[in-house]
Structure formats: C-alpha cells, structure tokens
Backbone of each chain as nested JSON, in Angstrom:
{
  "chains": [
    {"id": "A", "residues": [
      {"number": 1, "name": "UNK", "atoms": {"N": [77.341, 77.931, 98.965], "CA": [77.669, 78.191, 97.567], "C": [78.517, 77.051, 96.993]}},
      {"number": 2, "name": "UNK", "atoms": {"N": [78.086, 76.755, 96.065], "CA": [78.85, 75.386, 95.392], "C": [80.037, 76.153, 94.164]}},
      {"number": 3, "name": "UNK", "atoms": {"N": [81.619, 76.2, 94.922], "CA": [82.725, 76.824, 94.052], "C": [82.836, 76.023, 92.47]}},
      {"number": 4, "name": "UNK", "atoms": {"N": [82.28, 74.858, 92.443], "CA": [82.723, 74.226, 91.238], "C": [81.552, 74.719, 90.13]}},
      {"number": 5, "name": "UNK", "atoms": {"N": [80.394, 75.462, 90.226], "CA": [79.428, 75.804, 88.986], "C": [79.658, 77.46, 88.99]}},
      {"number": 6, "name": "UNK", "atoms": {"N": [80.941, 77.762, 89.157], "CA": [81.232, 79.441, 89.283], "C": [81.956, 79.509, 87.837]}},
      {"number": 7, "name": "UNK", "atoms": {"N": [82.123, 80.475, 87.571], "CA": [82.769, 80.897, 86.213], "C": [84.652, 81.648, 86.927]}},
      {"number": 8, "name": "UNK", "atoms": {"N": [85.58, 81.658, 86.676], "CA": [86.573, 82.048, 87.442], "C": [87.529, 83.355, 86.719]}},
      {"number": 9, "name": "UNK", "atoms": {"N": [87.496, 84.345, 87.004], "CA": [88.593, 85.449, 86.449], "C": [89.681, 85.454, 87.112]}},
      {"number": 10, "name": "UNK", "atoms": {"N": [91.192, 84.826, 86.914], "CA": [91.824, 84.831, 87.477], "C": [92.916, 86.0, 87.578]}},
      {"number": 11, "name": "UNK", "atoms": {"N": [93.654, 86.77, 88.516], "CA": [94.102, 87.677, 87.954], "C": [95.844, 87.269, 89.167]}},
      {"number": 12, "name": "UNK", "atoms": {"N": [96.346, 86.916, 88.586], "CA": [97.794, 85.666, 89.473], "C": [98.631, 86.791, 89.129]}},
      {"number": 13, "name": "UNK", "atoms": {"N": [99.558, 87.078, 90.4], "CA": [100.569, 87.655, 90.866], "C": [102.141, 87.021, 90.067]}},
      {"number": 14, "name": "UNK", "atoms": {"N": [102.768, 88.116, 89.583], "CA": [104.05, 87.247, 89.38], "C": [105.712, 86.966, 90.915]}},
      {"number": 15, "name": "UNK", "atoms": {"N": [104.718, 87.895, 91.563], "CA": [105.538, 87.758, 92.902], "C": [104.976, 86.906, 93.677]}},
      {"number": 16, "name": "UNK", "atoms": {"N": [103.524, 86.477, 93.455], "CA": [103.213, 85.489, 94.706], "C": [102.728, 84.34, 93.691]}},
      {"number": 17, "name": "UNK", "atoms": {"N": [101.484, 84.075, 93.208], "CA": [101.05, 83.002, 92.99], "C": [100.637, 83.747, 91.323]}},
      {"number": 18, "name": "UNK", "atoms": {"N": [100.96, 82.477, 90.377], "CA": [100.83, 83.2, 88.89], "C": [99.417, 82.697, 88.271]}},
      {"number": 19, "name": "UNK", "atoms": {"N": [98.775, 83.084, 87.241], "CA": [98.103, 82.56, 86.877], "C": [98.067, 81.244, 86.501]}},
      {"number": 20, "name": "UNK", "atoms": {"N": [98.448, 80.81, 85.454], "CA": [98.555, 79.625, 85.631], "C": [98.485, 78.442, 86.575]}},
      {"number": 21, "name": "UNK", "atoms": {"N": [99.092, 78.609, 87.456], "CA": [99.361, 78.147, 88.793], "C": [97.926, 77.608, 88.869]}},
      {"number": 22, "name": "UNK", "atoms": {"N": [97.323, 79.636, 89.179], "CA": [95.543, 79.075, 90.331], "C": [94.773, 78.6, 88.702]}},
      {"number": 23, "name": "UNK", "atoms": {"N": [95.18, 78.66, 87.83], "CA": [93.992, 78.251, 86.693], "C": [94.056, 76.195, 86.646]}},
      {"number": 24, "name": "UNK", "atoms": {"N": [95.359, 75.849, 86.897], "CA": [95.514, 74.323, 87.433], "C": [94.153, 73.782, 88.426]}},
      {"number": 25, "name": "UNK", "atoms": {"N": [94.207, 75.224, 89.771], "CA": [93.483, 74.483, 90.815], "C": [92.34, 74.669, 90.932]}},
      {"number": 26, "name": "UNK", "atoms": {"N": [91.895, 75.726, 89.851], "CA": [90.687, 75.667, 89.194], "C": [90.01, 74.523, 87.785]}},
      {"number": 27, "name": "UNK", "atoms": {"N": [90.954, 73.71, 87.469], "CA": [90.297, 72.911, 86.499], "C": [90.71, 71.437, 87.049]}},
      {"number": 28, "name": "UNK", "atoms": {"N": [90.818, 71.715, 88.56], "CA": [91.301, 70.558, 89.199], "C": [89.768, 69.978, 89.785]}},
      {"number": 29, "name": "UNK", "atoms": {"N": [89.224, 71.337, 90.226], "CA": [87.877, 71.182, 90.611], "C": [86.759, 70.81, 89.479]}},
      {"number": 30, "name": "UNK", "atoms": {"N": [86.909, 71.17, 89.061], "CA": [85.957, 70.899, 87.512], "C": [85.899, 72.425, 87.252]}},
      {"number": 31, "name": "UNK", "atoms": {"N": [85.872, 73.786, 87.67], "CA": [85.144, 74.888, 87.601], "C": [85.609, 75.231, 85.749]}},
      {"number": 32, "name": "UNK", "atoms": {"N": [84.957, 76.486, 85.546], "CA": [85.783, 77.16, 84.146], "C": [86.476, 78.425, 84.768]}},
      {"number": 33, "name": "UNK", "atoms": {"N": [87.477, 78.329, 83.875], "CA": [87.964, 79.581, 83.506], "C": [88.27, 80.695, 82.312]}},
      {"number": 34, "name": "UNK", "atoms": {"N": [87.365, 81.462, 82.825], "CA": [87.104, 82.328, 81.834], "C": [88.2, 83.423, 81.809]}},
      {"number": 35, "name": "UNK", "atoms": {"N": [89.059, 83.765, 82.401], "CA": [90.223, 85.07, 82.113], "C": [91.175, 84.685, 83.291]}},
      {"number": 36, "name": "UNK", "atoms": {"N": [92.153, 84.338, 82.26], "CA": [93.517, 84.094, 83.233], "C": [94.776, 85.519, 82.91]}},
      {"number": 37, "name": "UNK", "atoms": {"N": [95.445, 85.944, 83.994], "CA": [96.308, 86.959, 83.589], "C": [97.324, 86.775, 84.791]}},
      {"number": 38, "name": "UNK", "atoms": {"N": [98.412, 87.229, 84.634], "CA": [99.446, 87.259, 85.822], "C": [99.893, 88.92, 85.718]}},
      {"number": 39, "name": "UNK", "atoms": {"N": [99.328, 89.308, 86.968], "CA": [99.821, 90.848, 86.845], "C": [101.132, 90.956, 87.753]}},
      {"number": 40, "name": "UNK", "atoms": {"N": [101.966, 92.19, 87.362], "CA": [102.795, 92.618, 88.425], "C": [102.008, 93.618, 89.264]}},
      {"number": 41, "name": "UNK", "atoms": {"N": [102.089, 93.602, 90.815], "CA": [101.151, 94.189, 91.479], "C": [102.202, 95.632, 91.838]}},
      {"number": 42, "name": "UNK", "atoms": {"N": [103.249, 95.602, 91.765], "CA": [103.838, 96.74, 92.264], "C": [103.912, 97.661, 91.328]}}
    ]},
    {"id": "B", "residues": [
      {"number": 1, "name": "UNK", "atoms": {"N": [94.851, 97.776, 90.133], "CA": [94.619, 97.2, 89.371], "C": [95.202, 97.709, 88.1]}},
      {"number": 2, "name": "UNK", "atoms": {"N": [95.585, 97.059, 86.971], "CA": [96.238, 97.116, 85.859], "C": [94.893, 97.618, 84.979]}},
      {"number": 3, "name": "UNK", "atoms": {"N": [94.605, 98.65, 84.391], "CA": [93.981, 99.213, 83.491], "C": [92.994, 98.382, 82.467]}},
      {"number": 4, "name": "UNK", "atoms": {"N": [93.887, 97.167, 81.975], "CA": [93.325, 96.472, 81.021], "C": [92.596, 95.748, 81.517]}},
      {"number": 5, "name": "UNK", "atoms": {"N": [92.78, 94.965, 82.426], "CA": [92.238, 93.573, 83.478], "C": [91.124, 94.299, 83.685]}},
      {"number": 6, "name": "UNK", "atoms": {"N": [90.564, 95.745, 84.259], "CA": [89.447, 96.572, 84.627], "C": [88.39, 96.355, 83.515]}},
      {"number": 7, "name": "UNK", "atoms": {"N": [88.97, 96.557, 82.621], "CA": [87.919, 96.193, 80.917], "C": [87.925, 95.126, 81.101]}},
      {"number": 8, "name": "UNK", "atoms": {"N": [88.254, 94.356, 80.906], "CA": [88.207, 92.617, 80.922], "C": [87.264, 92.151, 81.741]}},
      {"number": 9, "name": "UNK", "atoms": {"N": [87.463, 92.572, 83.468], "CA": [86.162, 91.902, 84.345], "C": [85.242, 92.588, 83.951]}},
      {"number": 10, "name": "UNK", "atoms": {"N": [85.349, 93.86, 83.77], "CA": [83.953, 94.686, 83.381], "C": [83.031, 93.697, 82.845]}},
      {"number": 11, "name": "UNK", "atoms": {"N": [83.698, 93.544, 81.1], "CA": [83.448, 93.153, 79.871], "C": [82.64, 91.422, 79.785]}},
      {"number": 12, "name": "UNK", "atoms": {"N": [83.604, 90.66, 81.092], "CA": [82.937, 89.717, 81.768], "C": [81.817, 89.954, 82.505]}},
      {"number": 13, "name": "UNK", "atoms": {"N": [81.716, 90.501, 83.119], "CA": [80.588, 90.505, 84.121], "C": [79.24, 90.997, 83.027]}},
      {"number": 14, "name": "UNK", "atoms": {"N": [79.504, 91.678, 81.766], "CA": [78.112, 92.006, 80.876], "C": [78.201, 90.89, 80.567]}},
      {"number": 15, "name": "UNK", "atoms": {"N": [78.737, 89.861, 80.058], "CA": [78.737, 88.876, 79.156], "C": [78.055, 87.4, 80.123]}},
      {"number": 16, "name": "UNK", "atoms": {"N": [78.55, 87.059, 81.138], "CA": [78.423, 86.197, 82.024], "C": [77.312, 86.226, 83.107]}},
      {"number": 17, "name": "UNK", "atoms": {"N": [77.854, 87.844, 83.542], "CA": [76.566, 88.092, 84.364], "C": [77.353, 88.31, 85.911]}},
      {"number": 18, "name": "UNK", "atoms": {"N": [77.159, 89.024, 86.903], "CA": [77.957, 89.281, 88.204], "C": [77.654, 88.146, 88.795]}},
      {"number": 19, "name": "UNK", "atoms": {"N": [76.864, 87.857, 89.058], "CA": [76.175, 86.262, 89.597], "C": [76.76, 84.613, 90.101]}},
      {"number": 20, "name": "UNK", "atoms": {"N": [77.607, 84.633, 88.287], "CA": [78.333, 83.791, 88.031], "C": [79.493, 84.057, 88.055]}},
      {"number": 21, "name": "UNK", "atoms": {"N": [80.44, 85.286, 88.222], "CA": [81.827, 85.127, 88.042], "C": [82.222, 85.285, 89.459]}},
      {"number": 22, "name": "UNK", "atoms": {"N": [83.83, 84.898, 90.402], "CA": [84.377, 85.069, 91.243], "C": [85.824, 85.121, 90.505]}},
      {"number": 23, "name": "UNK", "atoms": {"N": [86.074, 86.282, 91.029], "CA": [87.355, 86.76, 91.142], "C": [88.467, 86.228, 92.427]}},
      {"number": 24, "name": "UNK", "atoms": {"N": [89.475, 85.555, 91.644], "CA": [90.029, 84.861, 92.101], "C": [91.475, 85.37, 91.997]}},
      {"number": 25, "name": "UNK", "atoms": {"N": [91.969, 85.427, 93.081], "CA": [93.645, 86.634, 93.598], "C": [94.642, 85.619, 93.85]}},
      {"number": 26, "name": "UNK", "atoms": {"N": [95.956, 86.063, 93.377], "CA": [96.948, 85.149, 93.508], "C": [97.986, 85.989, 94.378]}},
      {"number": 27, "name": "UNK", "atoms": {"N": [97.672, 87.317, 95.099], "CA": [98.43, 88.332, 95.218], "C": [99.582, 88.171, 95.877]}},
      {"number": 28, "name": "UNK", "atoms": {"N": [101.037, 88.377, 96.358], "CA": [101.954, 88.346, 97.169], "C": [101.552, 88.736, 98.654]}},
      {"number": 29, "name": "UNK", "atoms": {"N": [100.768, 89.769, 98.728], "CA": [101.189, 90.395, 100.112], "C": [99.347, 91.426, 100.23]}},
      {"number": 30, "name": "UNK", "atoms": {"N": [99.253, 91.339, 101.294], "CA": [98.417, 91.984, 101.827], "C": [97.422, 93.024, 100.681]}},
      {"number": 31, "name": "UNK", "atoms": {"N": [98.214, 94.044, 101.122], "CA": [97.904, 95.544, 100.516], "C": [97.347, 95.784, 99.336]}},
      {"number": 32, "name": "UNK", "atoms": {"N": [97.801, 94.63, 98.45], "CA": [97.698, 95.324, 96.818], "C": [96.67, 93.725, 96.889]}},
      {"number": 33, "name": "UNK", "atoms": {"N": [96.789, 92.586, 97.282], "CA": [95.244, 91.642, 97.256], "C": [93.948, 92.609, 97.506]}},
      {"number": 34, "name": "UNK", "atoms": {"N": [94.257, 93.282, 98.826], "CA": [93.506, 93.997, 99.477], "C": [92.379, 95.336, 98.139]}},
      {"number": 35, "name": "UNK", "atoms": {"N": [93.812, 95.487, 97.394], "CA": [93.389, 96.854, 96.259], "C": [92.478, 96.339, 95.142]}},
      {"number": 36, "name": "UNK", "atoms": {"N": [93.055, 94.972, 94.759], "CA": [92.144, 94.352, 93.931], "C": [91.233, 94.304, 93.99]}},
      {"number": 37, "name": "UNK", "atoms": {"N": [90.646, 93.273, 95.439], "CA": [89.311, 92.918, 96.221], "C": [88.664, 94.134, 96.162]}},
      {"number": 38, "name": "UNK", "atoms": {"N": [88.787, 95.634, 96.297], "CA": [88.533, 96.815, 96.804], "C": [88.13, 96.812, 95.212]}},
      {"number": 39, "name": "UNK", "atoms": {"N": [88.611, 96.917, 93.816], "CA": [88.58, 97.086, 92.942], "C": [87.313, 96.395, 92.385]}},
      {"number": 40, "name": "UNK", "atoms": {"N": [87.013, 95.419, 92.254], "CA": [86.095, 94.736, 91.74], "C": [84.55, 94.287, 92.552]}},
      {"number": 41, "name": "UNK", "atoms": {"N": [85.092, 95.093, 93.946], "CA": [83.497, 95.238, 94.644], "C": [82.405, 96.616, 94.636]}},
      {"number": 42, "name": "UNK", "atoms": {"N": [83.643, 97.34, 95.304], "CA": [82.968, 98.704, 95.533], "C": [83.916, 100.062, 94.411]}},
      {"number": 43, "name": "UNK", "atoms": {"N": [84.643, 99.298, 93.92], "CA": [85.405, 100.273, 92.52], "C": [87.03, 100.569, 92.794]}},
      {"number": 44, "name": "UNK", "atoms": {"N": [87.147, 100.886, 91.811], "CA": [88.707, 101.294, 91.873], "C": [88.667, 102.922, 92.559]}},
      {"number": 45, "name": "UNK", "atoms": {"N": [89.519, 102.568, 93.655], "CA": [89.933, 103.27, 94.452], "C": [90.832, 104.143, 94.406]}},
      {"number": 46, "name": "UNK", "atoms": {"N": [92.032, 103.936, 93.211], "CA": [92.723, 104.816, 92.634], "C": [91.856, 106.008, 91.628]}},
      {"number": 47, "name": "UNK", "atoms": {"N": [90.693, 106.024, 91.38], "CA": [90.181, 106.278, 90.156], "C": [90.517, 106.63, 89.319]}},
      {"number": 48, "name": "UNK", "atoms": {"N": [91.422, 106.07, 88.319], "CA": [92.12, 106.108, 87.498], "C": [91.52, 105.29, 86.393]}},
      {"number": 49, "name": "UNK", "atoms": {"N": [90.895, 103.637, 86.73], "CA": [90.568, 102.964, 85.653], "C": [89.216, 102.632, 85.246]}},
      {"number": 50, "name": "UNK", "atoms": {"N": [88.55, 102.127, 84.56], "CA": [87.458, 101.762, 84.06], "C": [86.771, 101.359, 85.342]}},
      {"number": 51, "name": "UNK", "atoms": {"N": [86.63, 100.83, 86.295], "CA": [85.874, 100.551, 87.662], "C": [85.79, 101.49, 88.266]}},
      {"number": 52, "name": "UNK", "atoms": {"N": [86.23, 102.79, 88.427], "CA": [86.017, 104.155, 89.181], "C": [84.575, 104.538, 89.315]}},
      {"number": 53, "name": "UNK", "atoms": {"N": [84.278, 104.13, 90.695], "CA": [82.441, 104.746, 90.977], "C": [81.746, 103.705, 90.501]}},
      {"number": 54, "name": "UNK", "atoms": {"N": [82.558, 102.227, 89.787], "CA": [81.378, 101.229, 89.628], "C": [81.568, 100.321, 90.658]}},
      {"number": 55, "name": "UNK", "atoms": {"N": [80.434, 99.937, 91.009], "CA": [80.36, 98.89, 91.942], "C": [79.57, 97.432, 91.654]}},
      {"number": 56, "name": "UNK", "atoms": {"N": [80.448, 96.758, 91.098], "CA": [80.21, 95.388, 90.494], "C": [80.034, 94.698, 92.076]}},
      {"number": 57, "name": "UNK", "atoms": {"N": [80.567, 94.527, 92.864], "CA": [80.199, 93.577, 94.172], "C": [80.485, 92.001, 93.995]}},
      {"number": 58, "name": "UNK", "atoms": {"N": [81.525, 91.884, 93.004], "CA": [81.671, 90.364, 92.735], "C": [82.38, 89.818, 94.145]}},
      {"number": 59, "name": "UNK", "atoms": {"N": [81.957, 88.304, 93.69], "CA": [82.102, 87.813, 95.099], "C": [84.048, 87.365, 94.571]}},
      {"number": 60, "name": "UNK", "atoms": {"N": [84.756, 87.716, 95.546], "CA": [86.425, 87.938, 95.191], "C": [87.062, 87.003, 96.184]}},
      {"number": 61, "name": "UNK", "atoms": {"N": [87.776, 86.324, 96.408], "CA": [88.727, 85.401, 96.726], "C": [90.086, 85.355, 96.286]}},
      {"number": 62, "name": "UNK", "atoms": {"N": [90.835, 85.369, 97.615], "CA": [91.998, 85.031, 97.341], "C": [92.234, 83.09, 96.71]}},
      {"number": 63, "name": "UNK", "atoms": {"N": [93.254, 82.309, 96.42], "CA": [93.216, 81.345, 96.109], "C": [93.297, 80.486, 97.639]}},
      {"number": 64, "name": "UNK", "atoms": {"N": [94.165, 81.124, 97.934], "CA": [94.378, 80.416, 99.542], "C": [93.499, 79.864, 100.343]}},
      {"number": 65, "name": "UNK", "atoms": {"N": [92.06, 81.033, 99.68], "CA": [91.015, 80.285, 100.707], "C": [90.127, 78.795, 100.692]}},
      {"number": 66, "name": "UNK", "atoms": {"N": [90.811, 78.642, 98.764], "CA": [90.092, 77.551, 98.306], "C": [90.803, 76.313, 98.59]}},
      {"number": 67, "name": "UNK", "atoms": {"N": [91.726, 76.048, 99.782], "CA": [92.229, 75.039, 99.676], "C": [91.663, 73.821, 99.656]}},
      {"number": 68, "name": "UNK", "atoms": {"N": [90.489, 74.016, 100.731], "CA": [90.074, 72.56, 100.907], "C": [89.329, 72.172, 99.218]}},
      {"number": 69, "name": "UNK", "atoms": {"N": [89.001, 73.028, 98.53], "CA": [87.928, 72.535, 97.111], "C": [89.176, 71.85, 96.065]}},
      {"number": 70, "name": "UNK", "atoms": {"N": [90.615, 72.132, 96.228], "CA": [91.762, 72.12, 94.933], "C": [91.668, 70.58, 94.998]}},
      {"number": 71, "name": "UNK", "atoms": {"N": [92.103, 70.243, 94.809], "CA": [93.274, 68.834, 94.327], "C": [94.247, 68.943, 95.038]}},
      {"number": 72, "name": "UNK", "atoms": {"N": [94.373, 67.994, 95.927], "CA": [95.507, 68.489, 97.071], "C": [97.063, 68.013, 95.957]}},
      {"number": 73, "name": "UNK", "atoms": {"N": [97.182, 66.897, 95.046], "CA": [98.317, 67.318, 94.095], "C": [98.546, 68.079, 93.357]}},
      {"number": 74, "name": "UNK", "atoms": {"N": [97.54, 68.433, 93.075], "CA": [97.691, 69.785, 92.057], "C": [98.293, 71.078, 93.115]}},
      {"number": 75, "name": "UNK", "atoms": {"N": [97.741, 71.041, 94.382], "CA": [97.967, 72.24, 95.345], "C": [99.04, 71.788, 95.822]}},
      {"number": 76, "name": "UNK", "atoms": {"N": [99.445, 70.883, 96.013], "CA": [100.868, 70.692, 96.0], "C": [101.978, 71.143, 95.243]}},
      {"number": 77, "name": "UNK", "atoms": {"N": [101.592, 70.699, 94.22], "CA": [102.665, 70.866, 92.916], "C": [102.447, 72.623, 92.475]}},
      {"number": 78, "name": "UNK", "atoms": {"N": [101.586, 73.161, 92.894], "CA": [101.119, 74.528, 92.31], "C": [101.554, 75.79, 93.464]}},
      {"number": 79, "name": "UNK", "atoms": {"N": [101.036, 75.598, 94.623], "CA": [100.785, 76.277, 95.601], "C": [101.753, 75.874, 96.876]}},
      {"number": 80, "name": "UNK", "atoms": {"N": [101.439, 75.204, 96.909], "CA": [102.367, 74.44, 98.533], "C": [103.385, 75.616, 99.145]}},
      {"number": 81, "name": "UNK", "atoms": {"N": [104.482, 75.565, 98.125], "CA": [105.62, 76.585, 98.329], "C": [105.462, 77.706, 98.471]}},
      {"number": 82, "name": "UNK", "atoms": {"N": [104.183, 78.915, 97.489], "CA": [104.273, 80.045, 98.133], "C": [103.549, 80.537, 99.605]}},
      {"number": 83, "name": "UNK", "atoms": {"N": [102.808, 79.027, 99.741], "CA": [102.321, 78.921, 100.892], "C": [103.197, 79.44, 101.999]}},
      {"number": 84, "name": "UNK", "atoms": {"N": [104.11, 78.328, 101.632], "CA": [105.25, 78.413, 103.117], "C": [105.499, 79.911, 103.387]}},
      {"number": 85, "name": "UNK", "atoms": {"N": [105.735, 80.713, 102.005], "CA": [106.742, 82.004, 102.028], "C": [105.75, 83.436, 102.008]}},
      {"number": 86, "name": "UNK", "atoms": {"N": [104.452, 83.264, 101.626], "CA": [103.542, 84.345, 102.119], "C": [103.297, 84.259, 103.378]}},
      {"number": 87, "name": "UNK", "atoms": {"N": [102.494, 85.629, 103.588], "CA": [101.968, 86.036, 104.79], "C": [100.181, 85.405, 104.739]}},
      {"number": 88, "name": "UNK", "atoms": {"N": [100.127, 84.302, 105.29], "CA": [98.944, 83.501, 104.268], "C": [97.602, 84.344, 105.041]}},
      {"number": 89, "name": "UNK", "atoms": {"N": [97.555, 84.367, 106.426], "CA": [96.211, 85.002, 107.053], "C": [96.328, 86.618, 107.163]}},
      {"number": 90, "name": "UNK", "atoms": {"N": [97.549, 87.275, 107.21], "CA": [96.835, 88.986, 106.595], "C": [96.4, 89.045, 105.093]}},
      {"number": 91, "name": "UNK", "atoms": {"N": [96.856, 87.947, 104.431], "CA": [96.245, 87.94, 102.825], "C": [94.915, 87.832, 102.692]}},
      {"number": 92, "name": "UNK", "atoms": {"N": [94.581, 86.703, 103.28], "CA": [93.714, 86.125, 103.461], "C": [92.219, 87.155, 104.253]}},
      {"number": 93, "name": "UNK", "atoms": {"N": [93.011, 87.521, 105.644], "CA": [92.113, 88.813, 106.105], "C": [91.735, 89.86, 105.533]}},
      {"number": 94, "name": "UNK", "atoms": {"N": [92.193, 90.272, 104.872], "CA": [92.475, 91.555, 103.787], "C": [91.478, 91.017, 102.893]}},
      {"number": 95, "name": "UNK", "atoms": {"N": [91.746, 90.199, 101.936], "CA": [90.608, 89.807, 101.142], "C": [89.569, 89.814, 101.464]}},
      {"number": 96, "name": "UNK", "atoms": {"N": [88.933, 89.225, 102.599], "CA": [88.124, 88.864, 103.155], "C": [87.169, 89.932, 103.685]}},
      {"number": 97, "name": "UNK", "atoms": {"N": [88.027, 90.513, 104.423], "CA": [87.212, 92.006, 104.572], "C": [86.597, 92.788, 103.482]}},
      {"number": 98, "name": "UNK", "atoms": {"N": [86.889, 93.165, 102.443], "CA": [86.809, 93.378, 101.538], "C": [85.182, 92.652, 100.539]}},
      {"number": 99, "name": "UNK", "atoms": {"N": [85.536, 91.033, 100.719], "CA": [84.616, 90.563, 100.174], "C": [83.059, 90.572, 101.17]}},
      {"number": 100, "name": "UNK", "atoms": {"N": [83.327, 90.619, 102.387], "CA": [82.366, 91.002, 103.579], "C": [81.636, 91.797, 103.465]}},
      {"number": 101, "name": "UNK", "atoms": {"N": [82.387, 93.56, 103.261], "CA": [81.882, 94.779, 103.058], "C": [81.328, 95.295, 101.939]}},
      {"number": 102, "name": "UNK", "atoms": {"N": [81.916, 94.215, 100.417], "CA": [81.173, 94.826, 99.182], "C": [80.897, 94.235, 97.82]}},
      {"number": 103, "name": "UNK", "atoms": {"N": [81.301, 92.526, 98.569], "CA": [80.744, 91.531, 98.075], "C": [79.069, 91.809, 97.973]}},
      {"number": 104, "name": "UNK", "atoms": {"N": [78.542, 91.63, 96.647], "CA": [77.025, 90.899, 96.421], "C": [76.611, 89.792, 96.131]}},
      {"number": 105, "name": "UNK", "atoms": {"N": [77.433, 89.516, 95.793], "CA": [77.852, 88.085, 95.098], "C": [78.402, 87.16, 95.774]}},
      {"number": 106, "name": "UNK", "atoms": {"N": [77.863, 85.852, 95.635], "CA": [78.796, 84.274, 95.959], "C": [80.245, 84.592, 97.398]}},
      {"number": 107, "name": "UNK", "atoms": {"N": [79.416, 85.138, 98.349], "CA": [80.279, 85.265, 99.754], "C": [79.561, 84.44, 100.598]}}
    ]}
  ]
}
C-alpha cells in the first residue's frame, strides 16, 4: 500500500500526540489531510 | 470516541469513500488507541455514538507506525519526545490488533 496517495483523518491526543503534531508528518510525506482534531481521550 | 469526530469520519467516508481514508491515532496509552481503532472498524463499542453496529473497516493506524514514511525532522521536531515517554509497542499492539481483525481497508 502506498501511505502517501491515502486521504488522512487525524484524530491527536492532547495527552499523547496532538493533532497538529501528526498533521506535520503527514504533509511531510506529501499525503492530504482531510480532518484534523485533538481529542481528550479520558 | 468523542460523539462529534463519529459524524465527521462517518460523513468522510460517504464523501471520500472507505477505500481512501486511514485513520490515523495520536493516542497516549493503550486502551483508549485501542477504543478508537475498535470504533472506526467494527463500531463503537460503547454504543452510544453514531458508529454503533456500523462497520466502516477503515484501515486505522496509530502514528508511531508511520515512522519510517515521516520526515525524520519533522519526526523529530514533532514526535521524538512522546516517543521516549509512551508505552510505544502496547500502543502500537493494540492498534494493530484491531486493524488485523476489522480492518477492510489499506492494512
């Protein structure tokens, strides 16, 4: 599977890793991102 | 899963198509990565939200697993650190299982 022609929903932790963060290492690759959010999981 | 985010991938997956999207987890710790992954394959498990009894099967990933595809400065500057301070392979396992058992999609 080739990760860089995927579409990406990101859904980033504010205790571990935030959105933002993985939406960086997603447009690092070339991919898109289509829904970025930082949830609290607890 | 947070109620709203449930509409949202839904709402994605009509629009985009299951095919093309991967759900991508930034989670702290095991359990609740684990609930997500569980959420967006084989349904929300709480049944409480909009995914209850649906089974989208998107192919789900934690971020961790994508290291080798990032930008190792960018994964530096982004990631590196919670690296050190998570529990990186029960995260990682947890997800994984998950995407194994109810992944249809891009696994």
């Amino acid at each position: 599977m080739d990760f860089k022609t995927k579409k990406y929903a990101i859904l980033g932790d504010r205790d571990g890793i935030p959105g933002g963060a993985i939406e960086e290492c997603i447009k690092s690759m070339g991919a898109e991102v289509v829904f970025s959010t930082t949830e609290c999981f607890v | 899963m947070d109620l709203e985010n449930q509409s949202r991938i839904n709402a994605l997956v009509e629009e985009h198509g299951a095919e093309n999207i991967i759900v991508l987890l930034g989670g702290a710790e095991a359990e609740a990565s684990g609930l997500a992954a569980e959420t967006v394959t084989v349904g929300d498990p709480t049944f409480a939200g909009p995914l209850a009894g649906v089974e989208l099967g998107l192919g789900v990933y934690h971020i961790f697993e994508l290291k080798d595809h990032v930008d190792e400065t960018v994964w530096d500057e982004q990631i590196s650190m919670m690296e050190m301070v998570l529990e990186v392979d029960e995260i990682v396992e947890e997800v994984k299982s998950f995407r194994d058992n109810g992944s249809k999609y891009n696994k």
